[in-house]
Structure formats: structure tokens, C-alpha cells
C-alpha positions as CSV (number, residue, x, y, z in Angstrom):
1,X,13.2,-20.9,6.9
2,X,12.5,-18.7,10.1
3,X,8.6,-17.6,10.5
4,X,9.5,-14.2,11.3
5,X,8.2,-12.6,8.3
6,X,4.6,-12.7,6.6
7,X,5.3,-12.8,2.8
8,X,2.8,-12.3,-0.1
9,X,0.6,-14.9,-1.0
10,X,-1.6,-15.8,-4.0
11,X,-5.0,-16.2,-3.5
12,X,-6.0,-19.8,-3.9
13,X,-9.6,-21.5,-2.9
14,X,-8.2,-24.5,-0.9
15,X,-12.0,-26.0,-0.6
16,X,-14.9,-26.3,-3.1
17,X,-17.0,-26.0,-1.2
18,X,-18.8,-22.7,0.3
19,X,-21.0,-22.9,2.8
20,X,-24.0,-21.2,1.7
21,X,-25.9,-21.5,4.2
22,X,-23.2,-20.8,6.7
23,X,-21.4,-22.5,9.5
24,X,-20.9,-21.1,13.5
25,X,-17.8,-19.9,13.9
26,X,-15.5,-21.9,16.3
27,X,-14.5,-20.0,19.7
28,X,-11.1,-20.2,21.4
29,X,-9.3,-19.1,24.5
30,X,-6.0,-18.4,24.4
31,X,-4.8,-17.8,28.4
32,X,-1.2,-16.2,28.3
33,X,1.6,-16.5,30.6
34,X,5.1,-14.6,30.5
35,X,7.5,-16.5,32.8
36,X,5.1,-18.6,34.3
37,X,2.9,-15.6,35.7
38,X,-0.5,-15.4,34.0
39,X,-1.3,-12.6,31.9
40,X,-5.0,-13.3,31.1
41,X,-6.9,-14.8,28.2
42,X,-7.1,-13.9,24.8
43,X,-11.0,-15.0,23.2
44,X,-10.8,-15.5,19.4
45,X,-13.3,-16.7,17.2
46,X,-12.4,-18.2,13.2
47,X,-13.6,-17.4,10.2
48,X,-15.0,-21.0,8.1
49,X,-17.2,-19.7,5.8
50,X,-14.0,-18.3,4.1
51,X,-11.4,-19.7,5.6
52,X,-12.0,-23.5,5.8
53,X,-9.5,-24.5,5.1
54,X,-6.9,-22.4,7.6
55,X,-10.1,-22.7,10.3
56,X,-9.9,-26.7,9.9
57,X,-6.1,-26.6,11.1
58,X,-6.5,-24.3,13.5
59,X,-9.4,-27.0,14.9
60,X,-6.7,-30.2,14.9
61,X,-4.1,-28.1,16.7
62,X,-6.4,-27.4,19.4
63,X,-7.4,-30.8,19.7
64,X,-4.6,-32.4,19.2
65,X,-3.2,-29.7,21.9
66,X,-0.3,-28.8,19.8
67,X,-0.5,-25.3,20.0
68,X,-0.6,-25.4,24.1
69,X,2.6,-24.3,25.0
70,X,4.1,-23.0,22.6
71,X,5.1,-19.3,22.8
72,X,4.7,-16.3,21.4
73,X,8.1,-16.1,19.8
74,X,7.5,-12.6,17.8
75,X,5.8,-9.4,18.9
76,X,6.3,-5.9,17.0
77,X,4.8,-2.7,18.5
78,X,2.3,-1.3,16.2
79,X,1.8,-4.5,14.1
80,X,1.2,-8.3,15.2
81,X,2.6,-10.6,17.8
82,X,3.3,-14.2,16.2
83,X,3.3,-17.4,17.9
84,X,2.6,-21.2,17.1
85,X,5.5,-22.9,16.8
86,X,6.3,-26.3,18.1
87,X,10.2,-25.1,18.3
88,X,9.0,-22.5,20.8
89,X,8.1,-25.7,23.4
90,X,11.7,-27.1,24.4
91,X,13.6,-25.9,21.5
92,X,16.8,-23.2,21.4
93,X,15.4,-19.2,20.7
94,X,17.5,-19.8,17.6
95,X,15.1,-22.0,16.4
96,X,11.6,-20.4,17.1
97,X,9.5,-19.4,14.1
98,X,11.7,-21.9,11.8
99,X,8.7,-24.3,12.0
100,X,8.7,-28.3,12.1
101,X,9.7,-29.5,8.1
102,X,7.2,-32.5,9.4
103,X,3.9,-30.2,10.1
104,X,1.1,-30.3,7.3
105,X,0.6,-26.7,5.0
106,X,-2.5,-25.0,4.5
107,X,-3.1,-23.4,1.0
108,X,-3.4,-19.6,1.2
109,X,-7.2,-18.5,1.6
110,X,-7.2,-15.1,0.2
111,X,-10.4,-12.4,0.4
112,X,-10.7,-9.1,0.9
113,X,-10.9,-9.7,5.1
114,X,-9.3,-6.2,6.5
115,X,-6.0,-6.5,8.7
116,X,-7.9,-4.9,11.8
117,X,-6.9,-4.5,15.2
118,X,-7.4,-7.7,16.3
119,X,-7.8,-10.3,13.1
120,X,-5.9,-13.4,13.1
121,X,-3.6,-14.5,10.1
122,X,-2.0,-16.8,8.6
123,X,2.1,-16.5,8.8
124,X,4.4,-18.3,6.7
125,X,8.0,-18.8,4.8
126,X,8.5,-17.8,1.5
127,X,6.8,-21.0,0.2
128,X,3.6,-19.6,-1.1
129,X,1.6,-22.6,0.6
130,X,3.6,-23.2,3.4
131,X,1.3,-21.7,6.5
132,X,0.8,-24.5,9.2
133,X,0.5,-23.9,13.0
134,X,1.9,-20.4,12.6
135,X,-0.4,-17.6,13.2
136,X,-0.6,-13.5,14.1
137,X,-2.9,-10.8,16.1
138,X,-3.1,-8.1,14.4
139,X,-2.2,-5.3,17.8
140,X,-3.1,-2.3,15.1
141,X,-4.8,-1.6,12.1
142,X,-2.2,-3.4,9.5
143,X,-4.0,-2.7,6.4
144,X,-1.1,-3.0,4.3
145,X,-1.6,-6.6,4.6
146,X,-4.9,-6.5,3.0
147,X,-5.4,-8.7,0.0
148,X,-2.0,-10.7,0.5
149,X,-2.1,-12.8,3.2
150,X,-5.0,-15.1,5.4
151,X,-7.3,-13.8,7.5
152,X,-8.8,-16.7,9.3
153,X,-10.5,-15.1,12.5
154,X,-10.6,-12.3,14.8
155,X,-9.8,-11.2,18.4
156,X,-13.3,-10.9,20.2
157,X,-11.8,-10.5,24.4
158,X,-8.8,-9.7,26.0
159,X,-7.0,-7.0,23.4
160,X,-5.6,-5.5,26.5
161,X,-3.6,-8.8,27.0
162,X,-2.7,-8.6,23.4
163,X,-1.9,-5.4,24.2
164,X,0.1,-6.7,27.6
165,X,2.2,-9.3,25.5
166,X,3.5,-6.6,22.6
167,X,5.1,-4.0,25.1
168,X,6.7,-7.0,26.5
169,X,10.6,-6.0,26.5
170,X,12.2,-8.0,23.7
171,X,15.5,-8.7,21.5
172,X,16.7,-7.0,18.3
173,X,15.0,-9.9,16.7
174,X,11.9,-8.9,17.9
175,X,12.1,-12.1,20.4
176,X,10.7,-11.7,24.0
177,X,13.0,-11.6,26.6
178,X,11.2,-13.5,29.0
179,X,8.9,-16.3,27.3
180,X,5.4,-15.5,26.7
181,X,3.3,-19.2,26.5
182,X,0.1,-20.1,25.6
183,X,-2.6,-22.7,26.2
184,X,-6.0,-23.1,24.1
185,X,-8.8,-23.8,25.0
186,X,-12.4,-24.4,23.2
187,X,-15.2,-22.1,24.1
188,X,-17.9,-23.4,21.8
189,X,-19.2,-21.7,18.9
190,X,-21.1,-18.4,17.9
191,X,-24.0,-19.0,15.4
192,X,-24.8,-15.5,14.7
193,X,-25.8,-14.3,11.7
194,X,-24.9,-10.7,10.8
195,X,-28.0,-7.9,10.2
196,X,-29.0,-6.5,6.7
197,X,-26.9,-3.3,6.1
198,X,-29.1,-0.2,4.4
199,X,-27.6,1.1,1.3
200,X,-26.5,5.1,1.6
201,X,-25.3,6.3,-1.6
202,X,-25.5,7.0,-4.2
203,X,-29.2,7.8,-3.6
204,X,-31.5,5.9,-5.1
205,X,-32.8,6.9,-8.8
206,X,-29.7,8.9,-9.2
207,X,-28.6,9.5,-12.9
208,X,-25.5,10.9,-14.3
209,X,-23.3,8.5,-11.7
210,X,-19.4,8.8,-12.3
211,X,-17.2,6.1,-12.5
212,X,-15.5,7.7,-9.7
213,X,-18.3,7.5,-7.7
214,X,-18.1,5.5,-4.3
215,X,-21.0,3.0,-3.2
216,X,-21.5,3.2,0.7
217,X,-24.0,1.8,3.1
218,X,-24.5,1.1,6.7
219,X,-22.3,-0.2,9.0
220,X,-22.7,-3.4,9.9
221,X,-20.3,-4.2,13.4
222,X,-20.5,-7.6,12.6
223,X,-19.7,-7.8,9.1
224,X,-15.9,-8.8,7.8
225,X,-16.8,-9.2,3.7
226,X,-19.7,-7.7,1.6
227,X,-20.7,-8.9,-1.4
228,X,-22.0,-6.0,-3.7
229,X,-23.9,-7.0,-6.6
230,X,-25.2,-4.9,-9.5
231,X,-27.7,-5.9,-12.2
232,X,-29.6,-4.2,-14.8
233,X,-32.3,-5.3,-14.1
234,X,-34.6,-5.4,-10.6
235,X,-35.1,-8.8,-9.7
236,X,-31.1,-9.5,-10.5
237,X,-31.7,-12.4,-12.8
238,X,-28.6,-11.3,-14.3
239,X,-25.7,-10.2,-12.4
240,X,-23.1,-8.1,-14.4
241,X,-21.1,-7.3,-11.4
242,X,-20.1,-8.9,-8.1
243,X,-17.5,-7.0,-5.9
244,X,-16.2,-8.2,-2.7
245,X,-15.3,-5.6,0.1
246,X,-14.0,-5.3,3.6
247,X,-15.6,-2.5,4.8
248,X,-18.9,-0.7,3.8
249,X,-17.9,1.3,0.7
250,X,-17.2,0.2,-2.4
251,X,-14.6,2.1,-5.8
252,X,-17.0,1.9,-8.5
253,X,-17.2,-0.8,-10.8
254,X,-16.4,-1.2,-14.7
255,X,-19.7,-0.2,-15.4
256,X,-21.5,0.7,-18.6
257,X,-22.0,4.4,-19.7
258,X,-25.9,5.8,-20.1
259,X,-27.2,2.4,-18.4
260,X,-29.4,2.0,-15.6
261,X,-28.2,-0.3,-12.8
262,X,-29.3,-1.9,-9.6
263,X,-27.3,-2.7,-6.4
264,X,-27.4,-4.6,-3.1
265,X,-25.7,-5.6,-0.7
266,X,-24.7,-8.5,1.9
267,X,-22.5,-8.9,4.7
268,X,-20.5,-12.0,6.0
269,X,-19.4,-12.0,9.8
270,X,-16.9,-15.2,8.9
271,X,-19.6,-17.9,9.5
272,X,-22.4,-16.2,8.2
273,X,-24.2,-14.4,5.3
274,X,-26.8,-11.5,6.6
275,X,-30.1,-10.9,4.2
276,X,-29.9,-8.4,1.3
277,X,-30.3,-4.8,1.6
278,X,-33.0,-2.8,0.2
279,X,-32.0,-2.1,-3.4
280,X,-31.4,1.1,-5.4
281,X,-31.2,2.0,-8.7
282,X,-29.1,4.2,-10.5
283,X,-28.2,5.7,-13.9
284,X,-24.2,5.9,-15.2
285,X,-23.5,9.1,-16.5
286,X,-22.1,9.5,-20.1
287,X,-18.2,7.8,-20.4
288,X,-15.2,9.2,-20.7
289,X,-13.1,8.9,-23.8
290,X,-9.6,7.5,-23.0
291,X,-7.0,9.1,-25.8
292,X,-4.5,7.2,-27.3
293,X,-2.7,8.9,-29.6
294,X,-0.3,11.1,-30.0
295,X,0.4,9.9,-26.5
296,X,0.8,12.0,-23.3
297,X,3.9,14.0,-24.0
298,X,4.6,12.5,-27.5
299,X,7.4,14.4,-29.2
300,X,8.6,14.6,-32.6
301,X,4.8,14.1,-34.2
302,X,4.0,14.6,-37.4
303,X,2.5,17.1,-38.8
304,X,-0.6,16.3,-40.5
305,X,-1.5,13.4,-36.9
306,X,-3.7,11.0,-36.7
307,X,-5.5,11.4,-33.4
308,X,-6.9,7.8,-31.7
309,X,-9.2,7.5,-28.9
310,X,-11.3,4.7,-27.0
311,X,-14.7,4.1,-27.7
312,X,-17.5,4.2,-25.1
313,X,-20.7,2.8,-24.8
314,X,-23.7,4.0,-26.5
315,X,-24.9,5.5,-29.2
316,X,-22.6,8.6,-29.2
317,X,-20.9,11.2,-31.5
318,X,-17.1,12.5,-30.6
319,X,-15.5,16.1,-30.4
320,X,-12.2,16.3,-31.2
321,X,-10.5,19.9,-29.8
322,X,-6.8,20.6,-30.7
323,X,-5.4,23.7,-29.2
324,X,-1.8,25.6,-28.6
325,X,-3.0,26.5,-25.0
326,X,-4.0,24.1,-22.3
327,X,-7.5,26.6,-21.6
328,X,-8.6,25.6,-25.3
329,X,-9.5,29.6,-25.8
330,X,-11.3,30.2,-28.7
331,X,-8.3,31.7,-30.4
332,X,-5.7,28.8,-29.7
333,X,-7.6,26.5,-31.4
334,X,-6.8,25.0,-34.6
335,X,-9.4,22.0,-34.9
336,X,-12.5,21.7,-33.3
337,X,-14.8,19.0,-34.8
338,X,-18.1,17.9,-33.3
339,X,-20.5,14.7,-34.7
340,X,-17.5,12.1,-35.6
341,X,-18.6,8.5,-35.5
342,X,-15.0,7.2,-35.5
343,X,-12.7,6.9,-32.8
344,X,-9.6,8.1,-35.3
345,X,-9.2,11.5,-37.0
346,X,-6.6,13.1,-39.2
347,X,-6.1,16.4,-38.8
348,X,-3.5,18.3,-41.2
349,X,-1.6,21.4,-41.2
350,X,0.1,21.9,-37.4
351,X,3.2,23.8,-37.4
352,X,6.5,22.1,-36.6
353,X,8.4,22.3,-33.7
354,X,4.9,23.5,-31.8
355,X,3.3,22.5,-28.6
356,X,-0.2,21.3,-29.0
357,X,-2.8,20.0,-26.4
358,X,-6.1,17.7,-27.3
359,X,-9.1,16.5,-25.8
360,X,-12.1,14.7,-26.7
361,X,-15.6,14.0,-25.3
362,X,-18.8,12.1,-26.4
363,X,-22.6,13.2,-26.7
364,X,-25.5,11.7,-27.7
365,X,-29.0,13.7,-28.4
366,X,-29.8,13.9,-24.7
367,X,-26.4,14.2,-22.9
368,X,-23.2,15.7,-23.6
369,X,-20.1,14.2,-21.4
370,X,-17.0,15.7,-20.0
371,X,-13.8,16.0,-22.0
372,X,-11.1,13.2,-21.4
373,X,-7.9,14.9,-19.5
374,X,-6.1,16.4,-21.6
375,X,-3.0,15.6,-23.4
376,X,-0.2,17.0,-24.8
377,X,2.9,16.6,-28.0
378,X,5.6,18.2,-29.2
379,X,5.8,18.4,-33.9
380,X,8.9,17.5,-34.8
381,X,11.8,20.1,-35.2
382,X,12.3,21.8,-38.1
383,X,15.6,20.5,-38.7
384,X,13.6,17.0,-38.5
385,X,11.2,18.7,-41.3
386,X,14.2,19.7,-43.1
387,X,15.4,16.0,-43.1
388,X,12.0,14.7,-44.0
389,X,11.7,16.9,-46.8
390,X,15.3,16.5,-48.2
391,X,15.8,12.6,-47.3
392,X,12.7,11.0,-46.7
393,X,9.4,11.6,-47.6
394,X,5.9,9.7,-47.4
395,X,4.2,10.1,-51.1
396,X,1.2,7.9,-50.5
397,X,-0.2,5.5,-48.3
398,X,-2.5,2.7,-50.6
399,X,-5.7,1.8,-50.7
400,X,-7.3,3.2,-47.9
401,X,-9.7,1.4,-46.4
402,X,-7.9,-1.7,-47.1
403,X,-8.3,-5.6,-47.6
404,X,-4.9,-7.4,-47.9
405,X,-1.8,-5.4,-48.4
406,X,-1.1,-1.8,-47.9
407,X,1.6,-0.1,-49.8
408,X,3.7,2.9,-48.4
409,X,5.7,4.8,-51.3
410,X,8.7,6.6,-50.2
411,X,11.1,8.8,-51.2
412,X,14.5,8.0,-50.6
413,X,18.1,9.8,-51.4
414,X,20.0,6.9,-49.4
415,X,19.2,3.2,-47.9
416,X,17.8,3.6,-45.0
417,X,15.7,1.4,-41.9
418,X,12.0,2.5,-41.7
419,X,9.9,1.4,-38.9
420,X,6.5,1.3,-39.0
421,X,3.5,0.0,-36.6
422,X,-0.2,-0.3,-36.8
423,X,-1.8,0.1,-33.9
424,X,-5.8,-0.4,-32.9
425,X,-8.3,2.2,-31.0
426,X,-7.1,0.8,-27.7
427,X,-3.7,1.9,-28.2
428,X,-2.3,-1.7,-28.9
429,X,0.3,-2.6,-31.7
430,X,-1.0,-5.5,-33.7
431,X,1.7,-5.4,-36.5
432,X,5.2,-3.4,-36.1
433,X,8.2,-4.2,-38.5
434,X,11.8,-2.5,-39.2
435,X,12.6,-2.6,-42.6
436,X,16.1,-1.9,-44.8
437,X,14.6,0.2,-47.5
438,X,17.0,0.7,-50.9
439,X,16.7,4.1,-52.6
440,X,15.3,2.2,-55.7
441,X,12.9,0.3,-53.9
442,X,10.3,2.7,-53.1
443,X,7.6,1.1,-51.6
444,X,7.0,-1.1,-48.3
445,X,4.3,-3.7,-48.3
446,X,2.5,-4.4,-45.1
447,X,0.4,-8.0,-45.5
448,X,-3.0,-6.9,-43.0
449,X,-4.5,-10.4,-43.6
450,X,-4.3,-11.7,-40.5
451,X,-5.8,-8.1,-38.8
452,X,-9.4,-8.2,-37.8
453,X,-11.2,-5.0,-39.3
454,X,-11.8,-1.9,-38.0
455,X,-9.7,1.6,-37.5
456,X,-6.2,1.7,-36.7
457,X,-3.3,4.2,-37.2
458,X,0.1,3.5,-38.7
459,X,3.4,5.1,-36.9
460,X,6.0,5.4,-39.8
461,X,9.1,6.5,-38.0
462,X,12.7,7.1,-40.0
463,X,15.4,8.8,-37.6
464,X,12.4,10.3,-35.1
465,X,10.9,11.9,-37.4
466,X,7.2,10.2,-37.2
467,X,4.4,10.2,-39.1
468,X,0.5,8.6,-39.1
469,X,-2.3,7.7,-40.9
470,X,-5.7,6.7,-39.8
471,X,-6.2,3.3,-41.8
472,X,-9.4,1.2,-42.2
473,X,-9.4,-2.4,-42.9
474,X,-11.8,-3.8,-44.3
475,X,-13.4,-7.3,-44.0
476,X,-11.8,-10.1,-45.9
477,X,-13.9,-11.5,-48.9
């Protein structure tokens, strides 16, 4: 299949081995020539600390001198020009960037490397390890790519050629129209290793961090990957989070509400690994609550709902606000309830057919968080009511908190399908049935035996018309 795209790939560790205590990065010249007329030279150096694997192959084409002319069968304005191919040396243009079916593959080496101006990938069919003697330049930023395809080395001379070789006139098929060779040739290596960055922010000893809250530090010109690390403790005997990144700021984290953390940082130029930064500390502010139910723009909700939320960490207390405006004034609100240790609440009474908005947020005795974004549902109409009342009707849900099996009595004037779920705090569904229910036969059984305890609410649904219940269940004895 023709070379002429760059496909997703899957990020898979060809080598087990990392070179911690790095490796020089081998140096290349590429010198260019469009119809025979020189162009100049193109210096690249690879990446093998994380790319060993795509570095090594690039090292036996070179020295095996199968790379020297072949052309550069692909350039794109604005995005790579692709060479590599042994088709490219004697073969028909029909035929360049198909690839030889004999050639070795090269597992996909996948990090967080940026598509710069300049880096080197990996290009390949649609076989997820197919890349062989195939690469790219990058001629602009192409971050797109990121996180999808091998970046095995950079561009460090002669971007103007690259430059040169891209505005060459070409095909619809993106094909040169006069051919653009190349011959490689080894430079040595480069042994540096990359400086220690200086963390930026958040400044250090800050408290109430978001989880929005984006981790930056200096610039290191060197650097391709950074390894952030968070601990909470300062000599990071334990490390409860290492993030890669390909540039010097980092999206927080899943980090822990009300906790004090340290961070670092270390930078990787491809060969490698710079000292750590200084370290700060910081202190996460209180969580968010996530809501789960009744779900953003939930219709046809009971009256009397059960509202479910995510727990957060630490010792916290919940306020549950349920309003008909979305400013929660003091006069559209119908239940405000601070101090609740659970993460499900019933609330009773809401008209039918109305509009209702809810929010929740946590506070201990020292910090009170922000509310969660708030959500809205719709009661069911009052014909729905009318149907409920007249055709089906929910007399009692039994016991509560329960061990085994929970009973639903119902009224019935006609057979009928009920559905009902049970879902947890996190908004799953462990258990969800339809059931044919006779008029005579009342009551529905649900077997919770095989639930693990805790809160949950239970969705009974006949014709849209829904109703919940908070439900505990218990431990087994």
C-alpha cells in the first residue's frame, strides 16, 4: 500500500530497555539534489533514548547505504516532505512510497514528542507496525500529529533546504516534478545533556490549587519530553503522579482534594535526561462534586427525585440547592440542605410539568468549595401524572436499607412492561431489568445479592413516566 499517508498508530514500547543513564544522539547529513543540481544538506540528529528502536533502523540504512538515493517522493506545503523509499531509486513514480514487501518493520514508538518544525517521523501503511525506511520532516508546526505517530529525531541545519525541497513544483499527487535525491552521511554524535528547567507556577506554597490549574516552568531549548512528577511527600519516596509532556506546561493531574503535593520536573533532549528542578509544594483546593442524577436535561422526572452526586475526597459535608431559576434566588428555591454526609438525597414535593435547576458543593470546617455546574430537568407532564395516578402507581419500595431482595408494590389497572435500573454514586447501572407485570401480580422482586453495599438510586420507568428512590444496601451477613 502507497506510503503517501501517515496513519494513526498505537503506542507500543518496542525495547525494554530505557536508557537511564542516556545515550548521544546519532548525527546525520542529508545533502539534497533536485535533477542532479545540489540543493544543500539537511543535518538531523535522532532521538534513542525514546526511540530505540526507529533510531536503530535508521542507523542500518545509513550504513548499509540504503537510504542514499532514494528520493524525496512526497512534499506538502505547510506539513512534511516524505522520502525513503527504495522504489524511489530505479523504480516507475507509480511506485514510490508503496515500499519493498521485503524491508524489516519497526514497532510504533509513541511519546508525547511535539510535531515541530523540523522533527522527524516515522511514515507508514495502514499496518499499525509497518514503518521501515520511510520517514518525514516536519516543514511546519504539525501538531495534529502529536501523540499518534513516531517521532524519532529532529532537523538541527539546513531547514531552508527543507524549506527549498517543499516549494518544489509538484503533481496532484503531491509527487515532485523533477526528482529530489538524497545521500546520508554520518556526522558523529551529540552527547549533550539538557539543563535543569526552573519551575514557574503555580508558586510555590500555594493552597487552594484548581484542577484546572496549569503547571509551567522554564524553557528548556533543548528539551523534547518532561517528566513531571508529583508526590506528597518532599523527598518523593512515593510518586502518585508521573506525567509526560512536550513542552513546558503541563493540564493538571487527577489529583486529590485538600492535599498537599510536591512537583518537579526533568527534561529529555532525545538522548539525554537533564537534573531535577527545584521543587514546590502546593495545596489542592476543595473538589468539585460531579452530579449524576437527574441528568443534564433529564425530562419526564419524577416528582418526589432522588438527586445523586460523586463523592470527593476528604472529610466533607454536601449542599444540595434545588431551584426554578438558574441564579438560585432566594425565592426560587425549593430545597436547600447543608451538612449531608451522603452523596444521594430525596427531595419530595416538585411540581409537575416544571423546570428545575440543582447544584451541589462540599465543605469541611475550614473550607467551603465551589458549586458543581449546574444542571437542569424537566417533571413529567401532567398528563403523565394523570397516567401515573390512574394506571400505575408506586405504593412502596421494601426494606430500605436492604440486604437481599427489594420488593416494589405497584398498582396496576392493565398488564403492563416496567423497567427499572439501579444505578451507583458514579452514575453507573449495576442492575437494570424489563419486566411483564400482570395486574394481579403486584410486586417486582429485585435479587441485590450480588451488589456491593453502599447508596444507589433506582429508575422505575413505565411509559416515561419515571420515578426514583435513593436505596442503601447493606452488607451481606
Amino acid at each position: 500500500m502507497r506510503k503517501l499517508t501517515i496513519a494513526a498508530l498505537l503506542f507500543i514500547l518496542g525495547s525494554s530497555t530505557i536508557f537511564a543513564q542516556g545515550v548521544d544522539k546519532p548525527q546525520y547529513r542529508i545533502a539534497a539534489y533536485r535533477a542532479g543540481i545540489f540543493l544543500g544538506n539537511i543535518d538531523i540528529e535522532l532521538f534513542p533514548f525514546f526511540a530505540p528502536l526507529a533510531t536503530n533502523n535508521f542507523d542500518s540504512l545509513a550504513l548499509a547505504l540504503a537510504i542514499d538515493s532514494t528520493a524525496f517522493h512526497r512534499i506538502v506545503p505547510g506539513f512534511v516532505i516524505q522520502g525513503g523509499d527504495p522504489n524511489s531509486i530505479n523504480g516507475p513514480i507509480s511506485t514510490w512510497g508503496n515500499g519493498n514487501p521485503n524491508q524489516p518493520n519497526v514497532n510504533a514508538e509513541f511519546t508525547v514528542a511535539r510535531h515541530n518544525r523540523g522533527r522527524i517521523g516515522a511514515a507508514r501503511d495502514t499496518g499499525i507496525n509497518s514503518a521501515n525506511s520511510q520517514f518525514y520532516i516536519c516543514t511546519a508546526a504539525a501538531l495534529s500529529l502529536d501523540g499518534n505517530y513516531t517521532v524519532f529525531g529532529q532537523t538541527i541545519a539546513g531547514l531552508s533546504v527543507v524549506d527549498t525541497i517543499v516549494a518544489s513544483p509538484r503533481d496532484a499527487n503531491d509527487v515532485p516534478l523533477q526528482k529530489i535525491t538524497m545521500f546520508v552521511t554520518p556526522l558523529g554524535s551529540n552527547p549533550s545533556v539538557p539543563p535543569a528547567c526552573t519551575l514557574t507556577s503555580p508558586a510555590d506554597q500555594s493552597v487552594g490549587v484548581l484542577k484546572t490549574q496549569i503547571f509551567t516552568w522554564s524553557l528548556v531549548n533543548d528539551a523534547v519530553i518532561n517528566t513531571v512528577e508529583f508526590s506528597t511527600d518532599s523527598l518523593f519516596s512515593v510518586i502518585t503522579n508521573s506525567v509526560t509532556a512536550g513542552s513546558n506546561r503541563l493540564n493538571s493531574p487527577t489529583l486529590l482534594s485538600l492535599t498537599k503535593y510536591f512537583w518537579r520536573v526533568k527534561s529529555n533532549n532525545g538522548g539525554h535526561e537533564s537534573a531535577y528542578s527545584n521543587v514546590y509544594s502546593f495545596t489542592t483546593a476543595m473538589g468539585v462534586p460531579v452530579l449524576v442524577y437527574p441528568g443534564y436535561l433529564a425530562v419526564n422526572i419524577d416528582t418526589n427525585p432522588t438527586f445523586a452526586w460523586k463523592s470527593i475526597n476528604g472529610n466533607v459535608t454536601y449542599n444540595l440547592i434545588v431551584a426554578t431559576t438558574t441564579n438560585f434566588t432566594a425565592p426560587s428555591i425549593v430545597y436547600n440542605q447543608s451538612g449531608l454526609i451522603d452523596t444521594v438525597e430525596q427531595v419530595n414535593g416538585l411540581l409537575p410539568n416544571g423546570i428545575y435547576y440543582w447544584k451541589v458543593n462540599a465543605s469541611d470546617s475550614n473550607v467551603t468549595g465551589a458549586f458543581a455546574t449546574r444542571y437542569s430537568f424537566r417533571t413529567f407532564l401532567t398528563t403523565s401524572l394523570n397516567e401515573m395516578e390512574s394506571d400505575f402507581r408506586i405504593n412502596k419500595v421494601y426494606p430500605n436499607p436492604v440486604t437481599s431482595e427489594l420488593y416494589i408494590d405497584i398498582d396496576l389497572k392493565a398488564s403492563s412492561t416496567i423497567s427499572y435500573s439501579l444505578t451507583d454514586i458514579l452514575g453507573k447501572v449495576v442492575k437494570q431489568e424489563d419486566k411483564v407485570i400482570n395486574a394481579s401480580t403486584k410486586t417486582v422482586i429485585i435479587d441485590v445479592n450480588k451488589i456491593k453495599p453502599g447508596n444507589y438510586v433506582l429508575i422505575v420507568t413505565k411509559n416515561k413516566v419515571i420515578q426514583s428512590y435513593k436505596i442503601e444496601i447493606l452488607n451481606k451477613q
